[in-house]
C-alpha positions in Angstrom: 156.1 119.8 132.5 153.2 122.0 131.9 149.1 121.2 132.5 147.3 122.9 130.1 143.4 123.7 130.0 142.2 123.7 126.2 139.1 125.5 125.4 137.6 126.7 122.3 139.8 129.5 121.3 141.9 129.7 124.7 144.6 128.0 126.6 145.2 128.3 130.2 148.1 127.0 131.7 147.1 125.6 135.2 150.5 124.7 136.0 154.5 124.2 135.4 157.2 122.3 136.8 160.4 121.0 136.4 163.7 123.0 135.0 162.4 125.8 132.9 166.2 126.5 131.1 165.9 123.3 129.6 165.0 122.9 125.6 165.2 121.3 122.7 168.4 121.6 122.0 169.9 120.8 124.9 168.5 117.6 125.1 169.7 117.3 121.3 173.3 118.5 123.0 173.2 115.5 125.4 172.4 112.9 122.9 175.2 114.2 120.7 177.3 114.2 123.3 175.9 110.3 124.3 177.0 109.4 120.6 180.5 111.1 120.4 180.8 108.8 124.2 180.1 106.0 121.9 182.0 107.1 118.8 185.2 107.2 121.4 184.5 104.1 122.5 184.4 101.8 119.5 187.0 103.9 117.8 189.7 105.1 120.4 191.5 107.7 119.7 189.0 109.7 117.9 187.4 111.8 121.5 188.5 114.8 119.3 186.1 115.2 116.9 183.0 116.6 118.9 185.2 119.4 118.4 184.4 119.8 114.9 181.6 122.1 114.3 180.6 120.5 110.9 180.8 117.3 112.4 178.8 118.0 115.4 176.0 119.6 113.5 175.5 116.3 111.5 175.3 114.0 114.3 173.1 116.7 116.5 170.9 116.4 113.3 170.9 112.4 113.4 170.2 113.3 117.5 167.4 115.5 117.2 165.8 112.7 114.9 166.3 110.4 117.9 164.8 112.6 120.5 161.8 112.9 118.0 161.5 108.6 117.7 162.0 108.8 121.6 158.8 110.8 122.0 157.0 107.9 120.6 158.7 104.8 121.2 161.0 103.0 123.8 164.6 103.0 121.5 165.7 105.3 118.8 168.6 104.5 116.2 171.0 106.9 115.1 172.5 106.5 112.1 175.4 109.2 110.7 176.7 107.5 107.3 180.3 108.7 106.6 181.4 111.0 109.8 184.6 110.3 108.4 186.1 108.5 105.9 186.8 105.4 108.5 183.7 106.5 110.6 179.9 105.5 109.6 177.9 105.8 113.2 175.2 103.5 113.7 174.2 103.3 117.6 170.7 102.8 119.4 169.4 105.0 122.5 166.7 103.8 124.5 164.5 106.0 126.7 165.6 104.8 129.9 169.3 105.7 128.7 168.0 109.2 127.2 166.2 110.0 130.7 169.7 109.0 132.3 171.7 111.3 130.3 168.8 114.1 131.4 169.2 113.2 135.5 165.3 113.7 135.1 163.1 111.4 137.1 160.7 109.4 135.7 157.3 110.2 136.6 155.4 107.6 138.6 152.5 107.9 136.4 149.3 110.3 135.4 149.8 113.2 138.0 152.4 112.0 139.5 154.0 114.2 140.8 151.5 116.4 141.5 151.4 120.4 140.7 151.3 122.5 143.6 147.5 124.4 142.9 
């Protein structure tokens, strides 16, 4: 988390926190990851195809659509028509279970926790 001071033509950042070797796409990874879980799940037997790089890059895309809806809005669903010829993914991801997969805590609320000054 960053606090940012915007001004006219400059930005100040006041203050940072939390892991700073996180980004995008690792929390597009975990998703993916969350889906191949569920993939595995309703179709056992199949654990092996996070493996495949084409495949993972089309449901990390479906994922990083998700992540984008989770910004916004309290559930996301991801959808991955034809993963394989037996295979057409359609799962939902709520925030709570997003923030899960993250071991992030929630914040408490505005400020909360506070930035060291």
């Amino acid at each position: 988390m960053s606090v940012i001071r915007a001004g006219g033509e400059t930005n100040e950042v006041i203050g940072t926190a939390g892991n700073d070797h996180l980004g995008g796409d690792d929390f597009d990874n975990v998703i993916t990851q969350w889906v191949f879980d569920q993939i595995a799940v309703q179709w056992p037997g199949t654990g092996a195809l996070a493996q495949d790089k084409y495949l993972w890059a089309r449901v990390k895309a479906a994922a990083e659509q998700a992540k984008i809806e989770l910004s916004a809005s309290d559930r996301a669903v991801i959808e991955v028509p034809n993963l394989t010829p037996e295979i057409n993914v359609r799962c939902e991801i709520d925030r709570d279970t997003f923030i899960r997969l993250l071991n992030v805590p929630r914040s408490r609320g505005p400020g909360q926790p506070r930035l060291a000054s």
